[in-house]
N, C-alpha and C positions, 0 to 999 in steps of 0.2 A: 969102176963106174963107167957107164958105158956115154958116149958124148952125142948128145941130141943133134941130127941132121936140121938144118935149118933152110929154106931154101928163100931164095931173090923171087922178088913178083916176076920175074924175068922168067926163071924156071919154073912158077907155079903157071904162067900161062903156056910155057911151051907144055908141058905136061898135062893141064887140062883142056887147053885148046881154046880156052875164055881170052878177053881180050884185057887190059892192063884195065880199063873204063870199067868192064864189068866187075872185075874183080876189086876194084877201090872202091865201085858201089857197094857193093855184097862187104864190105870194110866199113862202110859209114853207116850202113843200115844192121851192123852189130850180126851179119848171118856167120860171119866169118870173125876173125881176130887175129892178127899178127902176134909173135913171140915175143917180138923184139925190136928195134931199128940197131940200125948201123948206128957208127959214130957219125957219120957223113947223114943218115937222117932215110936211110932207104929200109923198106921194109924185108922184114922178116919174119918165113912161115912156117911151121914145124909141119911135120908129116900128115898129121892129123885131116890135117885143111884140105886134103884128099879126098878122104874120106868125106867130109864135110860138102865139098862140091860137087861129089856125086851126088849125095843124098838132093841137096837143091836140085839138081838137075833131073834127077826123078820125080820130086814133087812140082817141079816145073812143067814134065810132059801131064805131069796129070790134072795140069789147069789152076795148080793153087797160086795167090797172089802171095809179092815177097813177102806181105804183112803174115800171113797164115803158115808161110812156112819157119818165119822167124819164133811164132808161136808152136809151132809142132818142134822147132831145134830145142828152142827152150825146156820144153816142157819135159823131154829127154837128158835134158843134162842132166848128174849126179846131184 
């Protein structure tokens, strides 16, 4: 079985180039979701959330508010 990569909001901003603020927004407004926390209480993101912040960032250049793109994530989930 193969072991899910997991990464620190540490490594999802150097990777995305977002800031720790956007990225705990884009977390309370449910665009985004953490895997896991630590024991110590720090967040944890699976691969995925890559994916996930590009798409915002696209629907972002095209003028959609967070509300409407939380709506277009949604409505794509399985």
């Amino acid at each position: 079985m193969k072991r899910e990569k997991l990464f620190k909001i540490g490594e999802v901003m150097e990777y995305s180039g977002l800031s720790r603020q956007t990225i705990h927004n884009y977390t309370l407004a449910g665009l985004i979701s953490e895997a896991r926390r630590t024991i110590s209480g720090h967040r944890l993101y699976d691969e995925n959330v890559f994916d996930r912040l590009e798409k915002i960032k696209v629907l972002q250049s095209k003028h959609y508010t967070l509300m409407q793109i939380k709506k277009l994530l949604e409505s794509e989930a399985p």
